[in-house]
C-alpha positions in Angstrom: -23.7 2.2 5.2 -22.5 5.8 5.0 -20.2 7.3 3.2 -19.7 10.5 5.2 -15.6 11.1 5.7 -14.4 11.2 9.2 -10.8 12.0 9.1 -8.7 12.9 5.7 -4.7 12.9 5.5 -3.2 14.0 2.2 -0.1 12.1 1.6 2.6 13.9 -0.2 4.5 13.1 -3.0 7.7 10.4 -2.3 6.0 10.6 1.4 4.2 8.6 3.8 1.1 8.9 6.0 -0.9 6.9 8.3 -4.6 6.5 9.9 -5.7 4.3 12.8 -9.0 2.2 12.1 -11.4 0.9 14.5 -12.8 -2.4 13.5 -15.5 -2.0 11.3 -14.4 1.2 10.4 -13.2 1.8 6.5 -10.0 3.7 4.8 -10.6 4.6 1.2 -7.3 5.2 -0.5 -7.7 7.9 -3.7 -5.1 8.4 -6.7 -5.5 11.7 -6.4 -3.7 12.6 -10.4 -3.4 9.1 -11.6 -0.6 6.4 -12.3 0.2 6.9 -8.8 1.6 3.8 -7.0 0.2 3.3 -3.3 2.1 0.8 -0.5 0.0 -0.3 2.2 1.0 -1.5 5.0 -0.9 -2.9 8.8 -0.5 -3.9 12.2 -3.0 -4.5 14.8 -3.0 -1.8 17.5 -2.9 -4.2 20.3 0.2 -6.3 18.8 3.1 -4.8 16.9 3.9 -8.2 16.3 0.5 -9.2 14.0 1.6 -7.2 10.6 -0.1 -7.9 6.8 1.6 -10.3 5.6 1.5 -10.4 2.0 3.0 -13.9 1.8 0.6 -15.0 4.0 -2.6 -13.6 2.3 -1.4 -14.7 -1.4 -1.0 -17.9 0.4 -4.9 -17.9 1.7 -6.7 -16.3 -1.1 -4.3 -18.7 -3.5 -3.6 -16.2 -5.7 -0.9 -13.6 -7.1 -3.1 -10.2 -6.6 -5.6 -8.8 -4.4 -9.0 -8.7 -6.0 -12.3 -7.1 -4.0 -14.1 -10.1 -1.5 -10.3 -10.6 -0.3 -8.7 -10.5 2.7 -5.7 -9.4 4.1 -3.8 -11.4 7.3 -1.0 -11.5 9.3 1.6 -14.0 9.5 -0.5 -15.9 12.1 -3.5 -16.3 9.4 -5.5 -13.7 11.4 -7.7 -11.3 9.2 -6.4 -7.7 9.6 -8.5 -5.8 6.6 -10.9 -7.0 3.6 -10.6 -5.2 0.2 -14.2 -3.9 0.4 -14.3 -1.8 -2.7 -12.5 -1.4 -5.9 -13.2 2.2 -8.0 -10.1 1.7 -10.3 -9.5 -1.1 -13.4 -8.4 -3.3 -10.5 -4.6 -3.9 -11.2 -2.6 -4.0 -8.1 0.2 -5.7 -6.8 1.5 -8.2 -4.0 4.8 -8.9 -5.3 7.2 -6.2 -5.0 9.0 -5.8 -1.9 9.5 -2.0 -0.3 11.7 0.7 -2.5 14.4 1.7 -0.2 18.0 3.6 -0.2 20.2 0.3 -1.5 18.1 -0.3 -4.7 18.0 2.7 -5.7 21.9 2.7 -5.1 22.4 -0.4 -6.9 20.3 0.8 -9.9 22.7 4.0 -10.6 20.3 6.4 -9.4 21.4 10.0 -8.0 21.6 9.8 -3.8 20.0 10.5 -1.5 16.8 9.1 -3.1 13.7 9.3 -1.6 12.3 5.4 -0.9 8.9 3.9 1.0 11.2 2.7 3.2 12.6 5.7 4.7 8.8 6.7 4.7 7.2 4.0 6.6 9.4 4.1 9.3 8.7 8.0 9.5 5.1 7.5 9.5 5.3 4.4 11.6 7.7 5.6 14.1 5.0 8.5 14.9 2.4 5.5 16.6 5.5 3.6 18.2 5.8 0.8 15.5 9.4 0.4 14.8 9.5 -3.4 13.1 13.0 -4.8 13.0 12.3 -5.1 8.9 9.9 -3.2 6.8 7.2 -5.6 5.9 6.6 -6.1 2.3 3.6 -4.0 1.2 0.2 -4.2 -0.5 1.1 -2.0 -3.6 -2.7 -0.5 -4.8 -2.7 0.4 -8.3 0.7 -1.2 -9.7 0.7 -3.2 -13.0 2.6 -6.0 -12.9 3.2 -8.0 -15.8 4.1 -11.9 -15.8 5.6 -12.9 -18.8 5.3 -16.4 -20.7 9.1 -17.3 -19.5 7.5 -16.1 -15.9 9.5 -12.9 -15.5 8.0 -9.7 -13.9 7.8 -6.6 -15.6 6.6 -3.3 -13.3 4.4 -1.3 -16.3 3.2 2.4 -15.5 0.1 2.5 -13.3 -3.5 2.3 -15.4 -5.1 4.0 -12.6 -7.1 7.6 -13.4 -7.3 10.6 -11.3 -9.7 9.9 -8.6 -9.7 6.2 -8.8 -9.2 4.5 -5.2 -9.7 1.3 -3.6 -12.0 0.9 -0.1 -10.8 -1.4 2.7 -12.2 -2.7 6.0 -10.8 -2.9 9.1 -11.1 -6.4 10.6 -9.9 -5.3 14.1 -8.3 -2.5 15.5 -5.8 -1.5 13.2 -3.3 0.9 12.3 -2.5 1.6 8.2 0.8 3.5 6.9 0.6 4.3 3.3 3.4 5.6 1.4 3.2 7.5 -1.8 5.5 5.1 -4.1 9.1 7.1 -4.9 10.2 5.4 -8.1 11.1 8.0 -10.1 13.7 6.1 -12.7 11.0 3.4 -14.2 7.9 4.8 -15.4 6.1 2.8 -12.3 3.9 5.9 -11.7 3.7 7.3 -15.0 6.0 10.2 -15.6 6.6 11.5 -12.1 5.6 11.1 -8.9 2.1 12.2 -7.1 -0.1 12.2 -3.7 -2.7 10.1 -2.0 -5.4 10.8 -0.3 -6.5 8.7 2.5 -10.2 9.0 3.9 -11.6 7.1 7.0 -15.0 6.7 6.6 -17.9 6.9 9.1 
């Protein structure tokens, strides 16, 4: 299968970006400096209403985090993308929900913030997907750590520049990824950086 790149969007730092894949088609998702937080999110282009579900795909793949082989569905068990490739130490996340204006708020930081959020509904509203609540997201590249009394602890991302995950469209899809904003835990290392996004022939 080739690896020639059809279509690149560079997404920003604290911004968002999206790509529409044809089934079959494949999105490779780049850390472009490293320790940089990506969260995914998908519809199907015919049905606004068939979104990843996270929930739903821990639920089928009976596990906490998203590991290469898996899939990812909608709330309907219907496959949307498979994780086809993993070029990073494989730590990501599918437990936090989407950053957004009230949690920064409510932990002290300085307003306006920047938040994923705000993002995916900017990059969504551009293809006419305006969900009545953000879905939560696939977050690529975040450590999470479970301790022994079960508690979750977000640790800065391992990932190194260049690393990036591959994925596989299932059906028709469209894909929003947003740059993560956290900018007060050391989530993405000591600031915030951009993604790259490549669709691949």
């Amino acid at each position: 299968m080739s690896d020639s790149v059809e279509q690149v969007v560079e997404v920003a730092p604290q911004s968002g970006g999206w790509v529409k894949l044809s089934a079959g088609q494949r999105l490779r998702l780049i850390d472009v400096e490293g320790q940089q937080v990506a969260d995914l999110f998908a519809v199907a282009e015919d049905d606004f209403d068939k979104w990843l579900s996270t929930s739903t795909s821990r639920s089928v793949a009976w596990r906490l985090f998203p590991r290469v082989g898996g899939r990812f569905f909608t709330t309907e068990f219907e496959p949307l993308l498979t994780f086809d490739a993993d070029n990073s130490p494989g730590i990501h996340d599918m437990l936090f929900s989407v950053c957004r204006p009230e949690m920064y708020a409510a932990i002290g930081a300085a307003l306006p913030h920047p938040s994923c959020h705000e993002n995916f509904r900017k990059a969504a509203a551009e293809f006419g997907w305006n969900p009545t609540e953000a879905p939560d997201p696939v977050n690529f590249f975040q450590y999470t750590e479970i301790g022994e009394d079960k508690s979750l602890t977000a640790m800065p991302a391992p990932s190194k520049p260049g690393d990036s995950v591959t994925l596989r469209a299932e059906r028709d899809v469209f894909v929003v990824v947003t740059a993560c904003s956290m900018d007060v835990e050391p989530i993405n290392g000591d600031r915030c950086t951009g993604l790259r996004l490549e669709v691949l022939a």
